[in-house]
N, C-alpha and C positions, 0 to 999 in steps of 0.2 A: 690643522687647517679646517676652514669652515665646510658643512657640507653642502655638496654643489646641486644641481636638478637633473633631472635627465636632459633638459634641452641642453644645459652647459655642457654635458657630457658629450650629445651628437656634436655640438660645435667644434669641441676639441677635436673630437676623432676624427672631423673632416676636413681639419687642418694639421691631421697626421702626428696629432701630439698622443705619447704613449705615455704615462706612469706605471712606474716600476709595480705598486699593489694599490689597488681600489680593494673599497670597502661597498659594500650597497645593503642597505637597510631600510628599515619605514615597513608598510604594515600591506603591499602591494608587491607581492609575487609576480605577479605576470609583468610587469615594469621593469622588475628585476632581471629576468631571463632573457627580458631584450635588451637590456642591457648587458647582458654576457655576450648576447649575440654581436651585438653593435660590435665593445672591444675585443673578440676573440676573430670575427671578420679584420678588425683593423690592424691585427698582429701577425694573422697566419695566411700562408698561400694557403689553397685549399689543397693542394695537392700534396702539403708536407704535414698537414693538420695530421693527422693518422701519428706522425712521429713524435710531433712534435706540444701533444696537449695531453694533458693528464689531468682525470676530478675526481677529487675525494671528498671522503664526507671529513670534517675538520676534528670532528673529539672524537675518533677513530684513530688516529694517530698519535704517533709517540713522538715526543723531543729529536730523536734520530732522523725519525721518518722525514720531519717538517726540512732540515736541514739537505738531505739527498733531495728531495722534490724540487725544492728551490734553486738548490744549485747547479741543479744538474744542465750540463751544454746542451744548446739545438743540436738539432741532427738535419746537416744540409741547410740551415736556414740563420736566419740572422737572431730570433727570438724565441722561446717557446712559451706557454702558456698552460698557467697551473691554476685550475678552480678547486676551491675548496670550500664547502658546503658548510651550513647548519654551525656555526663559530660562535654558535652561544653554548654548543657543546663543551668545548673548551674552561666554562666553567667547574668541570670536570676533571679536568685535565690539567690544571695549573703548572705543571713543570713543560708542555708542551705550549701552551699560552706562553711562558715568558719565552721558550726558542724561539718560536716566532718572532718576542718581541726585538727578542736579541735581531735575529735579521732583519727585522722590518727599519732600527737603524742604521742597514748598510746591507740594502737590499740588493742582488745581483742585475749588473744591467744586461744581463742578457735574455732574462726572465721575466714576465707580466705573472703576478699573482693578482686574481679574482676570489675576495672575500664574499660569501652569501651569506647573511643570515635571516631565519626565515619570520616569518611574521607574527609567529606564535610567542618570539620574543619580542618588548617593545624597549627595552634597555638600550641604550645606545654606548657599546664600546669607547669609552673617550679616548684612551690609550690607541685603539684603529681608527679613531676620529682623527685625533693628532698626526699621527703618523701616517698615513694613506690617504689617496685621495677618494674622499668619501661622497657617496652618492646617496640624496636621500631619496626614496621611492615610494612618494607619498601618492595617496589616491587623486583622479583627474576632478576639477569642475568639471562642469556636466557639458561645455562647450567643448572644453579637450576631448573629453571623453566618447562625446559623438565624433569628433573627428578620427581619434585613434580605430572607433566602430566602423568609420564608414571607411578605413584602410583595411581594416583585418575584411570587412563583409565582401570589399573589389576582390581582398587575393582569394577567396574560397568563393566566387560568381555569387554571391547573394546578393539579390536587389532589394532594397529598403524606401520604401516613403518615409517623409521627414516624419510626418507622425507617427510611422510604426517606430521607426528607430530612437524618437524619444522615448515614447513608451516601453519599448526593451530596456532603456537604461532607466527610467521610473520603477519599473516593475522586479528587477534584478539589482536597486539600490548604486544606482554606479558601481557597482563590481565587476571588475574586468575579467577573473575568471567566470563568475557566473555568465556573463555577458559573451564569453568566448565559447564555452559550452553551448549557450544556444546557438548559438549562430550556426558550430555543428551542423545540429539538430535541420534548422533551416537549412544548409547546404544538402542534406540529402532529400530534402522535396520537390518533386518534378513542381516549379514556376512558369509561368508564361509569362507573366505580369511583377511589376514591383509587389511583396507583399504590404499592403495594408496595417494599418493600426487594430483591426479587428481582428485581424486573421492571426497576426504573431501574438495578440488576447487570448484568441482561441488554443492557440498551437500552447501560450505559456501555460494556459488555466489563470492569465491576472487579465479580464477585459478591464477597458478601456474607464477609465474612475474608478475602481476598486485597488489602486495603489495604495502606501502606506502613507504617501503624501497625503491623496484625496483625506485619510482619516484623520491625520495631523489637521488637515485646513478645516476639516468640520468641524474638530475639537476647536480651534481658536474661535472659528464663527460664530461656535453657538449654534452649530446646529447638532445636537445634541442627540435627537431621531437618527440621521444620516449616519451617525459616527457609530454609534452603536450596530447599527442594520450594515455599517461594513465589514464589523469585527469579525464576524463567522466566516465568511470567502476569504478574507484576508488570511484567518488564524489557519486555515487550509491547504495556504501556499505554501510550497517550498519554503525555508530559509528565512521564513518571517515567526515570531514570536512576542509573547508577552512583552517579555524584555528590550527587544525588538525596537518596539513598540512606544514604548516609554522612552527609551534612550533619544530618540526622533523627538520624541514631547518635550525633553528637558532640556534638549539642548536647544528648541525652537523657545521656549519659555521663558530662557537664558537672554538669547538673542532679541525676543521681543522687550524685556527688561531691560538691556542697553537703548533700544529704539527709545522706550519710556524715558529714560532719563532724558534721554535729549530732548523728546517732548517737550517736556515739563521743562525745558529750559529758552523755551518756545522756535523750540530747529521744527519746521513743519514743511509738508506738501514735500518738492522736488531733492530741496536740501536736505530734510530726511532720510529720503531712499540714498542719497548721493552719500551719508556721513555712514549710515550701516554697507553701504556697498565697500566702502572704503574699510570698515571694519571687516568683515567679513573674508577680503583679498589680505589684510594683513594679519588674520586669524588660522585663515586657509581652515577650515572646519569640516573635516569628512562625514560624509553622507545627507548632503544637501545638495536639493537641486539650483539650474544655474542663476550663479549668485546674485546677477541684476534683477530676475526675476524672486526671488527669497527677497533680496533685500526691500522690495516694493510693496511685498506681503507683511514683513515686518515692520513697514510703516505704516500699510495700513489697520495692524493689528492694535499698535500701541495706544491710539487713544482708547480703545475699550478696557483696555489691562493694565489698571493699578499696579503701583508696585506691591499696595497689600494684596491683590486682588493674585499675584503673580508667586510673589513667597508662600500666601495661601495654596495658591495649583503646583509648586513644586514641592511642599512639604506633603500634600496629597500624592501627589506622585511617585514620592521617595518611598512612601508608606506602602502603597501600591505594589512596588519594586521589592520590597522586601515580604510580603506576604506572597505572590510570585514563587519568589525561593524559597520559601520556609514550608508554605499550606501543603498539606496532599488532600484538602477536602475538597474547597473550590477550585475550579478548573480558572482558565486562565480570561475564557470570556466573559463570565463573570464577574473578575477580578476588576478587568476594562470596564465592562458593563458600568460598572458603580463609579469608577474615577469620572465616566464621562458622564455620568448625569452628575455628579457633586461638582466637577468642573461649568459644566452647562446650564444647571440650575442656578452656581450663584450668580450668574450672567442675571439672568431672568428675577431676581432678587433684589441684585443691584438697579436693575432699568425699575 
């Protein structure tokens, strides 16, 4: 069966529909664990959870194992509820993979099994695709993603201005666990006041234009000074890197090369933005900010970037990326340093 979203997920379960085993996958952990919560609240009283819910890790167990877990009766209750972890394990385990698969054809209705797997695998089980109802747990646009922030920041009392709480999700890349972490962080600060865009700057160590975006937009602008003189604060953040870095470049240099064609097909001004906004919702592209805003960017990006102009900055860039991995002489800023005057110069070449 095809896989579903988490909002299809809440809908079901608040119209009380159970399947026998979900699968949940995609490259976002913290989506995943609410979603145990969601159906593991939809299954159990709380007062019988204790008997009646069992988690293991999945390439931990044997063929034997899979079969008692699964079949085993509630105790006092109508259903029980069995999570099993990390089922990319099971790669391993190939005699314990097919038990399963053996049951997952004729699964117990008395039983909800919860598949995880975690995000370090990007493989998607077709076999638990097919067979389970599968959830994929893909990262939020950056609209979700402030809303998901402004529920988690109500339940731990942290108050947010719209501009700080962008900037936490600019500065921490849309990452919902990073973005969960801090929030922490914020929670044990005596507040008086909503915190500020400067102040959760200060608290992360990323103020306020020193995201990996700002250096992304100075790279396309042409401003060439800016992009560089951000490299050093940036390369010092948490979680941010070379690689980083570039991967943000290639896939914006991508996307402005689609903007281009259509240009040159003369789609301009509003239907521009409107035909990559449309691209972008049916690409769904993780770690871009929200997409009517991008998509605006990469119209206005397109008439300056040839498409020679653009195979040129990605074949630079690729180069980049592999000296990156390879060098131990040059350091990583560096590395940037030179993409971004050879990207920013030919601008200045070309005018």
């Amino acid at each position: 069966m095809p896989a579903h979203s988490l909002d299809v997920l809440l809908r079901a379960l608040q119209k009380g529909r159970l399947e026998p085993v979900y699968y949940l996958h995609g490259p976002e952990d913290v989506l995943k664990d609410e979603a145990v919560r969601l159906i593991v609240d939809g299954a159990l009283e709380p007062s019988l959870r204790d008997f009646n819910f069992d988690q293991r890790s999945a390439g931990q167990l044997d063929p034997e194992a899979v079969g008692v877990l699964c079949t085993t009766l509630p105790m006092m209750a109508e259903r029980r509820v069995v999570l099993l972890r990390d089922v990319e394990g099971w790669k391993r385990r190939p005699k314990t993979r097919a038990a399963f698969l053996e049951y997952l054809a004729h699964p117990a209705p008395e039983t909800v099994v919860i598949l995880v797997q975690s995000s370090a695998e990007e493989a998607i089980d077709k076999d638990l695709v097919s067979g389970a109802y599968s959830v994929s747990c893909d990262p939020l646009p950056e609209e979700r993603a402030l809303k998901w922030l402004a529920r988690h920041a109500a339940a731990l009392d942290v108050r947010l201005e719209d501009g700080a709480a962008r900037h936490l999700l600019e500065a921490v890349g849309n990452d919902l666990g990073a973005v969960a972490s801090e929030l922490q962080k914020l929670a044990a600060l005596p507040a008086a006041a909503p915190f500020t865009a400067d102040e959760v700057g200060g608290l992360l160590g990323v103020r306020h234009g020193e995201t990996i975006y700002d250096w992304r937009d100075a790279v396309l602008d042409g401003d060439g000074g800016r992009a560089v003189t951000l490299l050093a604060p940036l390369l010092d953040q948490p979680g941010v890197s070379g690689v980083k870095l570039l991967t943000l470049l290639g896939t914006t240099l991508v996307g402005v090369g689609i903007a281009r064609s259509h240009y040159d097909r003369k789609t301009r001004g509003p239907a521009l933005e409107d035909v990559m906004f449309k691209t972008l919702l049916r690409l769904r592209i993780w770690g871009l900010p929200e997409y009517r805003k991008e998509s605006a960017k990469w119209a206005r990006w397109a008439p300056a970037w040839s498409a020679a102009r653009i195979g040129r900055a990605l074949r630079a860039a690729r180069d980049a990326d592999q000296t990156l991995k390879s060098t131990t002489v040059t350091d990583e800023r560096g590395i940037l340093a030179g993409l971004v005057l050879q990207l920013t110069v030919a601008k200045a070449e070309a005018a």
